[in-house]
Residue frames as a rotation matrix with the C-alpha (Angstrom) as fourth column:
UNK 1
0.553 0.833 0.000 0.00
0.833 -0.553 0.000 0.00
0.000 0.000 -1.000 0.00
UNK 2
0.662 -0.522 -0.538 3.17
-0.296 -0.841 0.452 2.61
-0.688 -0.140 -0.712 0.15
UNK 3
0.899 -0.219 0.378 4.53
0.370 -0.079 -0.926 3.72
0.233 0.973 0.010 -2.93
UNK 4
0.284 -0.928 -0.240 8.51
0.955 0.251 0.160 3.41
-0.088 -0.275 0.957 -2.93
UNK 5
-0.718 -0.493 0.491 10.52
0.538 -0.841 -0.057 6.64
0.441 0.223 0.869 -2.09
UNK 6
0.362 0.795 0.487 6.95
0.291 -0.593 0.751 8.39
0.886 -0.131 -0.446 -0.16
UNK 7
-0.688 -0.179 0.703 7.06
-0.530 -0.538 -0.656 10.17
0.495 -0.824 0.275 3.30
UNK 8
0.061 0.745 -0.664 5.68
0.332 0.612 0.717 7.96
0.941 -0.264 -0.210 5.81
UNK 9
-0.659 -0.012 0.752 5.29
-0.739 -0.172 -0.651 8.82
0.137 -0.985 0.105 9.70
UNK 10
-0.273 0.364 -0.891 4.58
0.202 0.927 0.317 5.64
0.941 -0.094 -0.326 11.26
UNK 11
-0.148 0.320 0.936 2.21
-0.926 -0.377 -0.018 6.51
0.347 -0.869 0.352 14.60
UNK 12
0.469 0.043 0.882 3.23
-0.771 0.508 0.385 4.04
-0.432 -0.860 0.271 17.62
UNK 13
0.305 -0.427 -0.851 5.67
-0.732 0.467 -0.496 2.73
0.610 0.774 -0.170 15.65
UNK 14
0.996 -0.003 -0.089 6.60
0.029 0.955 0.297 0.09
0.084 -0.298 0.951 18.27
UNK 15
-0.183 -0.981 0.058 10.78
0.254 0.010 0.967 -1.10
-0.950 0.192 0.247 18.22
UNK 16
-0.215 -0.562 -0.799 10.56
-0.517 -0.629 0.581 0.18
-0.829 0.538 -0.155 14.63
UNK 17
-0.646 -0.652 0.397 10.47
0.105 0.439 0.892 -2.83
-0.756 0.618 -0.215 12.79
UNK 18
0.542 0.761 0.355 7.53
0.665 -0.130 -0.735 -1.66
-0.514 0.635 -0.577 9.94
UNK 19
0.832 -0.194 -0.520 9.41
-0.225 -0.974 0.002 1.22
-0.507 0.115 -0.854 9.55
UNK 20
-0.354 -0.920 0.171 13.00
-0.438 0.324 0.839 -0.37
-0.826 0.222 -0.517 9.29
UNK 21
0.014 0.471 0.882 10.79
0.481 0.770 -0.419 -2.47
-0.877 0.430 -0.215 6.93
UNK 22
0.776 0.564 0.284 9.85
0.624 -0.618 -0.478 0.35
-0.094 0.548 -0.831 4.72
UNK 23
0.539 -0.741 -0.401 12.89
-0.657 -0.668 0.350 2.05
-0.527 0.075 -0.846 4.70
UNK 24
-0.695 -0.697 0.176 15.11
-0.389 0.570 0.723 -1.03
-0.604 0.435 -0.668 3.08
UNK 25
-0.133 0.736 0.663 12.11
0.431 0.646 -0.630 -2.31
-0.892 0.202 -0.404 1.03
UNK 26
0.282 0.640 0.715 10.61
0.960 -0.187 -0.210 0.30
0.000 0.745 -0.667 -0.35
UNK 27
-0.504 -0.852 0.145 13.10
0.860 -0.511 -0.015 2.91
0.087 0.117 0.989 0.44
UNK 28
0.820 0.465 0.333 10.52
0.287 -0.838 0.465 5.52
0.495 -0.286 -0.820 2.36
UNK 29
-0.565 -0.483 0.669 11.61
-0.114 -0.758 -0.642 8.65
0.817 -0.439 0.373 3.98
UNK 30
0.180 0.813 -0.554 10.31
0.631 0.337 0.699 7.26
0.755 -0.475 -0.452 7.29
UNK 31
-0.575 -0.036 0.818 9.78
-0.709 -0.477 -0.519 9.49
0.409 -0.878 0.248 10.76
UNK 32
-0.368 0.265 -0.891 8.45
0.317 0.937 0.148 7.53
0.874 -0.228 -0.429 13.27
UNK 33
-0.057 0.510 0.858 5.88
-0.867 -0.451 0.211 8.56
0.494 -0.733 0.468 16.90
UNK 34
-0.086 0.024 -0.996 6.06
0.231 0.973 0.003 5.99
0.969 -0.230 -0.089 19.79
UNK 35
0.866 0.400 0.300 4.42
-0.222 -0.228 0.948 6.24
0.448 -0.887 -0.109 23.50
UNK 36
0.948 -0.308 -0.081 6.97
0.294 0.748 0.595 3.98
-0.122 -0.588 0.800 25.13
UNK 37
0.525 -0.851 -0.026 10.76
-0.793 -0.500 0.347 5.51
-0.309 -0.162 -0.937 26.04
UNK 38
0.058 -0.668 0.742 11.90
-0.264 0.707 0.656 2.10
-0.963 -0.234 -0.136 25.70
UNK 39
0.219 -0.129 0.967 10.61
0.823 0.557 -0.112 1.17
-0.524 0.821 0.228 22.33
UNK 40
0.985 -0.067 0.157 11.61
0.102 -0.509 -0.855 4.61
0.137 0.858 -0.494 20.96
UNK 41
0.013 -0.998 -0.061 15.48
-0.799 -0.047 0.599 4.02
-0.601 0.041 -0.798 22.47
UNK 42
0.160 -0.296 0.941 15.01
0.337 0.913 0.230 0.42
-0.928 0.280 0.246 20.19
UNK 43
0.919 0.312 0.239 13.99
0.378 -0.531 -0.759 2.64
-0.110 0.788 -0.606 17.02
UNK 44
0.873 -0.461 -0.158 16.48
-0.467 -0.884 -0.001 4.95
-0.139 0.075 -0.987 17.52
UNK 45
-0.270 -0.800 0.535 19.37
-0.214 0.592 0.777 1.66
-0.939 0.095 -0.331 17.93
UNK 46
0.239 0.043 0.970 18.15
0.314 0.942 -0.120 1.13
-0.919 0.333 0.211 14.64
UNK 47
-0.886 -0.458 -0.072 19.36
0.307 -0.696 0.649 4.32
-0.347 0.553 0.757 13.30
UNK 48
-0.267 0.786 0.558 15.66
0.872 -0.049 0.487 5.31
0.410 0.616 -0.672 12.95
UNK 49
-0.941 0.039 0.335 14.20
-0.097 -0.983 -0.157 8.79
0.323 -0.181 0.929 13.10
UNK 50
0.143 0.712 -0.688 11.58
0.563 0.513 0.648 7.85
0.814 -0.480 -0.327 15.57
UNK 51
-0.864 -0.179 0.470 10.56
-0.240 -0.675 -0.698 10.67
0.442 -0.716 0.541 18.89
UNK 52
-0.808 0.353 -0.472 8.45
0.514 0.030 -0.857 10.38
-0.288 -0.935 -0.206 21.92
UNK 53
-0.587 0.803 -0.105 4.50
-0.810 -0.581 0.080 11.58
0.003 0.132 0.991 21.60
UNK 54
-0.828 0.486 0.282 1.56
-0.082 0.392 -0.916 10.69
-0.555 -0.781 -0.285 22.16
UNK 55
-0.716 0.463 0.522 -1.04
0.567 -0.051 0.822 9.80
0.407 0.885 -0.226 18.71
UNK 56
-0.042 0.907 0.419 -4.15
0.889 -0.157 0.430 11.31
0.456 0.390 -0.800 20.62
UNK 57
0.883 0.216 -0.418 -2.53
0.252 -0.967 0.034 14.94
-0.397 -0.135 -0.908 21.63
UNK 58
-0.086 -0.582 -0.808 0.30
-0.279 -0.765 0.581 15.62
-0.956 0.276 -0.097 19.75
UNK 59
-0.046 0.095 0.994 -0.81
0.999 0.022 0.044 15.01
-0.018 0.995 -0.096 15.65
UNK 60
0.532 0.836 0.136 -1.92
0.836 -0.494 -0.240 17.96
-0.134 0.241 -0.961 15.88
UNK 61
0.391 -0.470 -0.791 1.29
0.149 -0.816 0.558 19.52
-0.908 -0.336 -0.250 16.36
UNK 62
-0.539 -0.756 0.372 2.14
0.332 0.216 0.918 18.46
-0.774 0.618 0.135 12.68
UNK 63
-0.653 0.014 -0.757 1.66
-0.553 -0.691 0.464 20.32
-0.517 0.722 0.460 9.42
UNK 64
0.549 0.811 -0.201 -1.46
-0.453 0.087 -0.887 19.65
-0.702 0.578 0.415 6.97
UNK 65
0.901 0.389 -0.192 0.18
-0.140 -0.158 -0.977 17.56
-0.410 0.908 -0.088 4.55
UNK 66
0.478 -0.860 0.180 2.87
-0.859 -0.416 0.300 17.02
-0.183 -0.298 -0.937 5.71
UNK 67
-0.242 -0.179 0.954 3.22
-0.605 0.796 -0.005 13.41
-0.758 -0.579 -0.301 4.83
UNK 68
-0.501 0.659 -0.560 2.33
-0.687 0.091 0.721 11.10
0.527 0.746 0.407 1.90
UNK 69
0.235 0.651 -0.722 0.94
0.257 0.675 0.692 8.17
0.937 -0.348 -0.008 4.30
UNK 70
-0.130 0.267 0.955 0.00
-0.936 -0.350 -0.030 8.49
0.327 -0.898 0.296 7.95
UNK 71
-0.224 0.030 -0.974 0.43
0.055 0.998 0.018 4.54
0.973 -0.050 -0.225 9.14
UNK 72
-0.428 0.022 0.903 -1.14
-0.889 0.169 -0.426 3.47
-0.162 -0.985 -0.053 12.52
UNK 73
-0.260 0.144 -0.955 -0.61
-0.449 0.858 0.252 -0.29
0.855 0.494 -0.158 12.78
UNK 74
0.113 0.566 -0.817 -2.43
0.511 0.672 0.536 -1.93
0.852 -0.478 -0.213 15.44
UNK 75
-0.860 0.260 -0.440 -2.73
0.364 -0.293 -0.884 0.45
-0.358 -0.920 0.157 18.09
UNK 76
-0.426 0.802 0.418 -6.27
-0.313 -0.564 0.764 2.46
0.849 0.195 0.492 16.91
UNK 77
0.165 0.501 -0.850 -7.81
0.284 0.801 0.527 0.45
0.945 -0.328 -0.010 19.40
UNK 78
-0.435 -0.793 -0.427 -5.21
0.885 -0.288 -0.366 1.90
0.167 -0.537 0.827 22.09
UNK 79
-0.715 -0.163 0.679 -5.76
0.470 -0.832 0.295 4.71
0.517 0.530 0.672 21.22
UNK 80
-0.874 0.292 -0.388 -8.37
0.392 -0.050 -0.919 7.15
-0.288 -0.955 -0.071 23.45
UNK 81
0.292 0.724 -0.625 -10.33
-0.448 -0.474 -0.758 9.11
-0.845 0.501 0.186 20.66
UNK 82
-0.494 -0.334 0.803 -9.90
0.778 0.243 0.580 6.92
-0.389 0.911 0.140 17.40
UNK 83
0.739 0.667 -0.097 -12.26
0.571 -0.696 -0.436 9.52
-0.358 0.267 -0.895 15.87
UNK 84
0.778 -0.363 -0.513 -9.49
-0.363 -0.926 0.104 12.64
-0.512 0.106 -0.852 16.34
UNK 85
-0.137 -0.895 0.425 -6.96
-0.105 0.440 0.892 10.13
-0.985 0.078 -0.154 15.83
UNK 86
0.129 0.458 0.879 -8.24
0.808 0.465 -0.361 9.42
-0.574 0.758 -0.310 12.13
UNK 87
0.819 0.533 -0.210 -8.97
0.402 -0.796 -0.452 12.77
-0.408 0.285 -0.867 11.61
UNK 88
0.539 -0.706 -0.460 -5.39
-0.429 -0.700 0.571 13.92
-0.725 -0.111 -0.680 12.10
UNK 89
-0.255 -0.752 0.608 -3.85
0.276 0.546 0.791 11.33
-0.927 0.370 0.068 10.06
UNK 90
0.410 0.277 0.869 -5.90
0.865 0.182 -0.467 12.15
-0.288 0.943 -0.165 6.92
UNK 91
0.981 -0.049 -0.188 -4.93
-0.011 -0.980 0.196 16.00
-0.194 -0.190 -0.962 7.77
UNK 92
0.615 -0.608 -0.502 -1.68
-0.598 -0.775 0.206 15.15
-0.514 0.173 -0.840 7.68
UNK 93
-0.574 -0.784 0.236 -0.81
-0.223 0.427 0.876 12.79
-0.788 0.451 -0.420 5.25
UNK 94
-0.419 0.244 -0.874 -2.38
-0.905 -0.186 0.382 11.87
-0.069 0.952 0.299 1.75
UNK 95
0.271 0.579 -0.769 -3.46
-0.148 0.814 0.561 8.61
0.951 -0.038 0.307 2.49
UNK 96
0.154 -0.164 0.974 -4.25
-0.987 -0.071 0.144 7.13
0.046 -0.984 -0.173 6.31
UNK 97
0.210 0.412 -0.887 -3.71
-0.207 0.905 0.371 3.03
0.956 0.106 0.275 6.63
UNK 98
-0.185 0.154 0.971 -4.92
-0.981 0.034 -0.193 1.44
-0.063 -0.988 0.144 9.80
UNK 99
-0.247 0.324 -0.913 -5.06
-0.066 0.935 0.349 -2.00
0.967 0.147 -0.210 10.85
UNK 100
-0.423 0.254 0.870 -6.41
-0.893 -0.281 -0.352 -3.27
0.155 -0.926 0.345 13.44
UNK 101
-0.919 0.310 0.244 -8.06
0.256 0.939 -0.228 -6.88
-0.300 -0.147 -0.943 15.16
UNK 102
-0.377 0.912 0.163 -11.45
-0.604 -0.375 0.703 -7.44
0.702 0.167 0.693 14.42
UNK 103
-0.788 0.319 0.526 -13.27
-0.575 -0.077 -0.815 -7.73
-0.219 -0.945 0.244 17.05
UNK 104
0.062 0.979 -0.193 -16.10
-0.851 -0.049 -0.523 -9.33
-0.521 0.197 0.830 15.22
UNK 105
-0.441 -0.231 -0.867 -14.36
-0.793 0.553 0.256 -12.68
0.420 0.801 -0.427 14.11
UNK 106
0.381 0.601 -0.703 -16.21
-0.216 0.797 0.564 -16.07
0.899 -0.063 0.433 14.33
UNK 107
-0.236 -0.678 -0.697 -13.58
0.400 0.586 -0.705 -17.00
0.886 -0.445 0.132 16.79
UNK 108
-0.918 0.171 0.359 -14.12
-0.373 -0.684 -0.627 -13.80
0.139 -0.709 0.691 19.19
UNK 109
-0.283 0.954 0.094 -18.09
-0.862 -0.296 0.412 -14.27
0.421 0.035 0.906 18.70
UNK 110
0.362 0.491 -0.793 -18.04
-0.020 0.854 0.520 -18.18
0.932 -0.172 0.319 19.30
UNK 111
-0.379 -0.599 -0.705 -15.66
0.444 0.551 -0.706 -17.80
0.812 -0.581 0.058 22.50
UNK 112
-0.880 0.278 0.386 -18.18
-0.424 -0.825 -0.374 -15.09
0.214 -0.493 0.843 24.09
UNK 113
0.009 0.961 -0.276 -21.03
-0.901 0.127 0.414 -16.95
0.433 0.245 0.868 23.24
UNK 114
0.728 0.551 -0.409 -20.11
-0.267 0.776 0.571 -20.37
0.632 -0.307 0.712 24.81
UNK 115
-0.297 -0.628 -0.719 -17.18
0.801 0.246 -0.545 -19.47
0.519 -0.738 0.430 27.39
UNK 116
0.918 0.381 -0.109 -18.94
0.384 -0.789 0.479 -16.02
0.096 -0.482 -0.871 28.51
UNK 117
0.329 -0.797 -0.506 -15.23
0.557 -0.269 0.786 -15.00
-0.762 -0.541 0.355 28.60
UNK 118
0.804 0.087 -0.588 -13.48
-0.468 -0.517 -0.716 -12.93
-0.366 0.851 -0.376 26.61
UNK 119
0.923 -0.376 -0.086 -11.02
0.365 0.923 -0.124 -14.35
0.126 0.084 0.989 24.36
UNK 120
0.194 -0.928 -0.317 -6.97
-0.648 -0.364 0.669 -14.32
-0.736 0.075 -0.673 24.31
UNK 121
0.914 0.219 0.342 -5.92
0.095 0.703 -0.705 -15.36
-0.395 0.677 0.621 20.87
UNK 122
-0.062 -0.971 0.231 -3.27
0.988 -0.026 0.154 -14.87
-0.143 0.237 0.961 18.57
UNK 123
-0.172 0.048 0.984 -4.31
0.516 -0.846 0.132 -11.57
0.839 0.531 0.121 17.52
UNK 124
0.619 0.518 0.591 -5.83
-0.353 -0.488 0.798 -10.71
0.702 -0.703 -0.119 21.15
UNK 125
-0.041 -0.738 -0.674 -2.50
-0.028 0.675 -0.737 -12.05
0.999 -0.011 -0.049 22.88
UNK 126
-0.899 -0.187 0.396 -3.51
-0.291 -0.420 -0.859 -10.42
0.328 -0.888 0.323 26.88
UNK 127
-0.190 0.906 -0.378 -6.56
0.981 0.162 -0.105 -11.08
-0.034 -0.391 -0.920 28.84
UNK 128
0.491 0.738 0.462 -8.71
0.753 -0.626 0.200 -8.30
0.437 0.250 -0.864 29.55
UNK 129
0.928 0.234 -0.291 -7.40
0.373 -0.560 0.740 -6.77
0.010 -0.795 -0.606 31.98
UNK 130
0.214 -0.876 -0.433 -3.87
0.151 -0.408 0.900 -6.60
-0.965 -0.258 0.045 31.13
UNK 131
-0.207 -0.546 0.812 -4.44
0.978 -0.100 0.182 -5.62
-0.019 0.832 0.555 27.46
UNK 132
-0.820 -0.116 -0.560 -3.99
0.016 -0.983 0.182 -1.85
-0.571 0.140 0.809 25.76
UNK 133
-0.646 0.745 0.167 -7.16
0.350 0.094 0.932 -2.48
0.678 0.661 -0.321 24.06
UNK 134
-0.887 0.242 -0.393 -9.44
0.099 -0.732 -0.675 0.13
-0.451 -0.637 0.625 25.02
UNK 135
0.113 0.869 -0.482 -11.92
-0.626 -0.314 -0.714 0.56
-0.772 0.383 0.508 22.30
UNK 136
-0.273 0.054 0.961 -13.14
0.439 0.896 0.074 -3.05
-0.856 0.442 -0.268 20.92
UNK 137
0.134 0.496 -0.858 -14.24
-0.804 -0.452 -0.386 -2.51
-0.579 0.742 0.338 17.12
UNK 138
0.324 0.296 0.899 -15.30
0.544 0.719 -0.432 -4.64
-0.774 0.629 0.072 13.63
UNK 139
-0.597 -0.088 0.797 -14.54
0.774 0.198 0.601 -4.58
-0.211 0.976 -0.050 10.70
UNK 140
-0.040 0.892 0.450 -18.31
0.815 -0.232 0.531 -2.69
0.578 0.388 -0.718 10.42
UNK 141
0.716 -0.037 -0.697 -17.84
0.372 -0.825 0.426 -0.26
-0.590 -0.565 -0.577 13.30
UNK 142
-0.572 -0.673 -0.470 -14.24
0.191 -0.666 0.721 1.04
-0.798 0.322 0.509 11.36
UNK 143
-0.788 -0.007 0.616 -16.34
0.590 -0.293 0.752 1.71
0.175 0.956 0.235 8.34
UNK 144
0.506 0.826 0.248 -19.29
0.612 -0.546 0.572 3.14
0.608 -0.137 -0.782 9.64
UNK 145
0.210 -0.534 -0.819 -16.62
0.453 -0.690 0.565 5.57
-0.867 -0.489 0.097 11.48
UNK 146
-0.803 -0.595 0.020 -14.97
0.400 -0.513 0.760 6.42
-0.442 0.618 0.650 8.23
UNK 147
-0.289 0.872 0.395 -18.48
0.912 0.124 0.392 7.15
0.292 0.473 -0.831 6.85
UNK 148
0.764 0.551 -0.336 -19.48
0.645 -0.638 0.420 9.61
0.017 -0.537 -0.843 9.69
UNK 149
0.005 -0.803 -0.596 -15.75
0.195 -0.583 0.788 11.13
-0.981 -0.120 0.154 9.27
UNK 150
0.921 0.053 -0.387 -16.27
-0.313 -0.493 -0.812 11.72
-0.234 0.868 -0.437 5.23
UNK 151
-0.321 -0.904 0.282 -12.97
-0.538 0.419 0.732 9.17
-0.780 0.083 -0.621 4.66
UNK 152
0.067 -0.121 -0.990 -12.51
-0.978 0.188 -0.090 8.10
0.197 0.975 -0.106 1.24
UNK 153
0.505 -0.242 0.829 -11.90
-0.077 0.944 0.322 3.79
-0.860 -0.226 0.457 2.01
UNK 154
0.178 -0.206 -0.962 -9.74
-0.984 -0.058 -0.169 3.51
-0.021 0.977 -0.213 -1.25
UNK 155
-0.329 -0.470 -0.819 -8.09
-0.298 0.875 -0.382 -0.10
0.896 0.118 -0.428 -0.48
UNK 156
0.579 0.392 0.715 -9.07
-0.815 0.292 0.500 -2.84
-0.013 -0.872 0.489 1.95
UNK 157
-0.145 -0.492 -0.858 -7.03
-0.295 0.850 -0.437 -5.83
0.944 0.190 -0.268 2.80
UNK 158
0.702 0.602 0.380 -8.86
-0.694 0.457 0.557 -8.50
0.162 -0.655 0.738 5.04
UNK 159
-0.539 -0.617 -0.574 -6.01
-0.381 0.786 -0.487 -11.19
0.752 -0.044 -0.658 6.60
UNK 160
0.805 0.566 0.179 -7.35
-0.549 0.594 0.588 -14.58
0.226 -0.571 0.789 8.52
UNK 161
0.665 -0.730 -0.160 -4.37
0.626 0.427 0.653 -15.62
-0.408 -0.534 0.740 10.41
UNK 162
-0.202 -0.863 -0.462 -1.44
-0.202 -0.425 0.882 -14.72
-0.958 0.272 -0.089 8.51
UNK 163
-0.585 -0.162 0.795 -3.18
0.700 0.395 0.595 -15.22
-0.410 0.905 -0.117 5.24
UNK 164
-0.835 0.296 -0.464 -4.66
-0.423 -0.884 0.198 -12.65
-0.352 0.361 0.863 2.99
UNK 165
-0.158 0.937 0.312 -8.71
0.784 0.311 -0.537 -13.32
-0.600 0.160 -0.784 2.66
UNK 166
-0.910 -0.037 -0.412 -8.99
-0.204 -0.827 0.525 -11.96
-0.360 0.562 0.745 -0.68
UNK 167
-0.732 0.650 0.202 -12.70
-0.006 -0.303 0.953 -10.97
0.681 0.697 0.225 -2.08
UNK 168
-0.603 -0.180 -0.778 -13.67
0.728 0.274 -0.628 -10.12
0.326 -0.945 -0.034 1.23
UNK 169
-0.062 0.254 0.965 -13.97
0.239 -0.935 0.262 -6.72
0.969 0.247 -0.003 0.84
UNK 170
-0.844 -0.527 0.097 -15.24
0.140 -0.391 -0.910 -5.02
0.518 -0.754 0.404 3.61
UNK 171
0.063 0.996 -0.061 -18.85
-0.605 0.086 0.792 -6.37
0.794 -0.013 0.608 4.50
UNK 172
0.373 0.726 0.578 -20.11
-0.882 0.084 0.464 -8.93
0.288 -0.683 0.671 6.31
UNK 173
0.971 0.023 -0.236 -18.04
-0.030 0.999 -0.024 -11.77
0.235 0.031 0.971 5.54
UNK 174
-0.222 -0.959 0.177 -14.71
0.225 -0.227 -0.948 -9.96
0.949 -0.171 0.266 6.30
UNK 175
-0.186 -0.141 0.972 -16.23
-0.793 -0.563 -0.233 -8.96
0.580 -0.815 -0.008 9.21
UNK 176
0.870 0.403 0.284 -17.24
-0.485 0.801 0.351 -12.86
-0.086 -0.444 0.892 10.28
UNK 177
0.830 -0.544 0.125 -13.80
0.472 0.565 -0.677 -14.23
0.298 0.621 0.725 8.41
UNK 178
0.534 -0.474 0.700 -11.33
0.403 -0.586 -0.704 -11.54
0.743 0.658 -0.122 9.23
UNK 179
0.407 -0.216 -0.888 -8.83
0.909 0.191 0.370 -11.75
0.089 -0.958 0.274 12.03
UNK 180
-0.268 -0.468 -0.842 -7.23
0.398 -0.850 0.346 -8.23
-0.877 -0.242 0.414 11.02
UNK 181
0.549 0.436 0.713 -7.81
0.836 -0.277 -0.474 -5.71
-0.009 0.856 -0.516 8.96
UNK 182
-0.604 -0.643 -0.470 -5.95
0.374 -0.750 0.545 -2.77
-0.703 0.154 0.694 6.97
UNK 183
0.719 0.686 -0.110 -7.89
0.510 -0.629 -0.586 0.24
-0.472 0.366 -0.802 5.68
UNK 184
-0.403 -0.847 0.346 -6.23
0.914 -0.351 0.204 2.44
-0.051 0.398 0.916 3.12
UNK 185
0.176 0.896 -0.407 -8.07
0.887 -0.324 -0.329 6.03
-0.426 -0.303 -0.852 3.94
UNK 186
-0.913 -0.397 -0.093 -7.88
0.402 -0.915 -0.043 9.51
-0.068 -0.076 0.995 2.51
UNK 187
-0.632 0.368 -0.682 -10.29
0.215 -0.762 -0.611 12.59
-0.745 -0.532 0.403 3.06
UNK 188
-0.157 0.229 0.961 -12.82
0.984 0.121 0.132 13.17
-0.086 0.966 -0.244 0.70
């Protein structure tokens, strides 16, 4: 989904390694935003341009445009206002891509429904109580957000384990089939 050579700011980049990814791949100008002191000193051993902040008060400190992609990879969820958080990324970058669990796979739905528990899977790796997952969402809840935010969806990619569930799209059966998901977003 990132065209070789683009500006990328990777929000909560983690130890880096998307970024590092994208930088020797596809040879982005990457910058990198990361909550955790620890995982931005790992970034930073990796010779990555990668600073302390915080996705749901400091986007805003960055320029309109400033960016060709805005990348937040599994943390939305984390996150305290996905809403503003969205917002800013389209604001500043040309395209937004989010992944995120779905909350809404068979698995999730059958272990509620006949353990009354939530689950810990591969994708959902913490119990409740000690994960950063704050705000559960589907598949259907991230699009009917991008709807009420006027967000272009341009590209969906639906993955069931570690395999890409192509012709999925972004309905009902990605949302029953679809252990993660990645949204490619810009502003209309």
């Amino acid at each position: 989904m990132v065209e070789p050579g683009a500006r990328v700011l990777d929000i909560g980049c983690s130890d880096g390694a998307l970024l590092d990814h994208l930088a020797r791949e596809r040879q982005v100008v990457g910058r990198g935003m990361e909550l955790s002191q620890r995982n931005v000193n790992a970034c930073v051993a990796r010779g990555l341009s990668v600073i302390q902040g915080d996705a749901d008060t400091d986007l805003v400190e960055y320029p309109s445009d400033a960016f060709d992609y805005a990348i937040l990879s599994l943390t939305l969820q984390a996150t305290r206002d996905p809403r503003k958080v969205l917002e800013q990324m389209v604001r500043i970058g040309r395209h937004a891509i989010v992944s995120f669990p779905n909350f809404g796979h068979w698995r999730v739905r059958a272990h509620l429904l006949f353990r009354g528990r939530m689950p810990v899977t591969e994708s959902l790796p913490e119990p409740w109580y000690e994960t950063p997952n704050i705000h559960f969402c589907t598949i259907s809840d991230f699009t009917d957000l991008c709807r009420t935010c006027g967000m272009e969806i341009e590209e969906t990619l639906v993955m069931g384990g570690d395999r890409l569930r192509s012709g999925l799209g972004a309905g009902r059966r990605a949302n029953l089939f679809g252990e993660k998901a990645i949204f490619r977003l810009k502003q209309n």
